[in-house]
N, C-alpha and C positions, 0 to 999 in steps of 0.2 A: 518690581520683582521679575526678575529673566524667568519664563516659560518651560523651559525644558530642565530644570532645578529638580531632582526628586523632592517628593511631598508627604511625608508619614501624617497620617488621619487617622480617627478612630471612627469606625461603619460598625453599627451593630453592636458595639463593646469591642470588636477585634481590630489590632492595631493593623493598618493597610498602610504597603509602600507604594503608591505613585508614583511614577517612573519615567517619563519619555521616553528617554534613551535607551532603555532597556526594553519597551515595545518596540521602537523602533528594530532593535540587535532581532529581535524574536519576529518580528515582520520579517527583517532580510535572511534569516534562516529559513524560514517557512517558505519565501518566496524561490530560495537556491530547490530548497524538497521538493517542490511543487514542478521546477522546471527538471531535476535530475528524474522525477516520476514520467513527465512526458518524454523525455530522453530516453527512459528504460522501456515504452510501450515502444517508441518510433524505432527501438534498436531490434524489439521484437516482431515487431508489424508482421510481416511475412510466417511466422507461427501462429501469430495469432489469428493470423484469414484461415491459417491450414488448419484451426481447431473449431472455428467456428464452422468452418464448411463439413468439419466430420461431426461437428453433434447432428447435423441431419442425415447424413451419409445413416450413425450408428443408433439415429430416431433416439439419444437422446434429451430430454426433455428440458428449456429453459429455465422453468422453472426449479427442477431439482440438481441443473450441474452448472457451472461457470466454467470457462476457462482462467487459469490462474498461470501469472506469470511472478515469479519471486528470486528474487537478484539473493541467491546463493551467502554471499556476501555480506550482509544485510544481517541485523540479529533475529529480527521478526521474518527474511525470508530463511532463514535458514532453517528455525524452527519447523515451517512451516514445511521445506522443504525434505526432515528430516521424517517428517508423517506422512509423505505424500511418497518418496522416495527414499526408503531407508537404504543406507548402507552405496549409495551411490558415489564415484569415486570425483568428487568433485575436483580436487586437484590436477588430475588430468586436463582439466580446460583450463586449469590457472595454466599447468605447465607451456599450454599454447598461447597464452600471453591475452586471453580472453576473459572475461567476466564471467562465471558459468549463474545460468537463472534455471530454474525449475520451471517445465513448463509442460502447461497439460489440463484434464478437466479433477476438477474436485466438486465436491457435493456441496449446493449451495448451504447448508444449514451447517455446514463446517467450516465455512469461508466467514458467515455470517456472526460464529462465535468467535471466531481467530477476528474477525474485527473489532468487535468491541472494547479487544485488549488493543489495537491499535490504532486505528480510528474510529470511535463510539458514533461518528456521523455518516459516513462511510458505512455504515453494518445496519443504522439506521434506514439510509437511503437502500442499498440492499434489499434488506425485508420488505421494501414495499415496490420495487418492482416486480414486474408482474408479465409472463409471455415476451419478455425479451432477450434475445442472448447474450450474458456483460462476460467482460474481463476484468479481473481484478490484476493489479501492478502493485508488487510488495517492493519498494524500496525506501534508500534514507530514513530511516527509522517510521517509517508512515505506509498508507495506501489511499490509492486511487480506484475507483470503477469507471468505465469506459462500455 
């Protein structure tokens, strides 16, 4: 019997499809998210020293703000964008042939709900840092902290 064959089982009473190929397709998507997410921090890098260097500038606090970076674009950054920055003329940076991302601090217990609708692990790890300054990167349908 060839290996990579889908496999329908029954687990529990409920009918399960087993799949190779279709982990496989789902690995190579996550792995494209995962590298377009470090692309969208390294494209920001230089905002992101100039926000972390002002939460001490403006004393505040790691604990209760993050810097948040969210690719415009994105359904989840846009959202997020759309609460952080209402009414902002996003098009104007498309018209310069740019990406436009939202960029700035938000309150970590808002970052922290906004994850759990997008990455429940991510929002996880979040709430349990403690005293240090992160960034969060909302792209490709997912996020990142840094």
């Amino acid at each position: 019997m060839e290996e990579n064959l889908p496999i329908v089982r029954v687990i529990d009473g409920q009918v399960v499809l087993d799949d190779p190929a279709a982990l496989g397709v789902i690995q190579a998507i996550e792995n494209h998210n995962k590298a377009q997410i470090v692309h969208s921090f390294m494209l920001n890098h230089d905002r992101i020293e100039y926000f972390l260097a002002r939460m001490d500038e403006i004393n505040l606090s790691p604990d209760e703000y993050c810097v948040i970076i969210a690719c415009v674009d994105d359904e989840n950054g846009s959202a997020i964008a759309d609460v952080l920055m209402p009414g902002y003329d996003w098009q104007s940076i498309r018209d310069l042939g740019q990406v436009p991302f939202a960029r700035g601090f938000a309150k970590k217990d808002f970052l922290i709900h906004a994850l759990e609708f997008i990455n429940p692990v991510a929002a996880e790890e979040l709430k349990n840092i403690k005293g240090k300054k992160v960034t969060i990167v909302i792209d490709c349908n997912t996020a990142d902290i840094y």
